[in-house]
C-alpha positions, 0 to 999 in steps of 0.5 A: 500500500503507498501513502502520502505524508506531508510533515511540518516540523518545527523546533520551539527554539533560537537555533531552529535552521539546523535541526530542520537542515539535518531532518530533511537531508537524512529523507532526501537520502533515504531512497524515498520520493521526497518534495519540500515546499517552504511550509512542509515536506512531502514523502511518498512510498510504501507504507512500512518503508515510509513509517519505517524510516519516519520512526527512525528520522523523527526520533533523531530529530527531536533528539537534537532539539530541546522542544519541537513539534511534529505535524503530520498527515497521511494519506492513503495514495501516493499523491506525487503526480498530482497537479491541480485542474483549475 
């Protein structure tokens, strides 16, 4: 089954640029379909690798901060490909 994820993190810090930098290189090298906007990251691929690799990303990121926040949404489709028809 392939999903959709669409992740904002956000360090409740000063130093913020770093930990956001690490967490989206370490998905940028993790084989997965990955596509970044200014507001969020999108990942898409198979549901166990994708949650396989989040668990481990997400946890190393809060790791390097002091307090953060993760928003995260899931859809059930891999939704790359898509481009607005209006």
């Amino acid at each position: 089954m392939n999903i959709s994820v669409e992740l904002t993190l956000t360090p409740l810090q000063d130093t913020f640029e770093a930990p956001i930098i690490n967490f989206i290189k370490k998905l940028r090298s993790s084989g997965l379909t990955v596509l970044e906007n200014p507001l969020s990251t999108q990942i898409y691929g198979e549901y166990d690798t994708v949650m396989k690799i989040l668990n481990t990303e997400i946890k190393e990121a809060f790791e390097l901060m002091d307090k953060g926040l993760l928003f995260m949404k899931i859809v059930k489709s891999d939704r790359s490909e898509y481009e607005p028809h209006f």
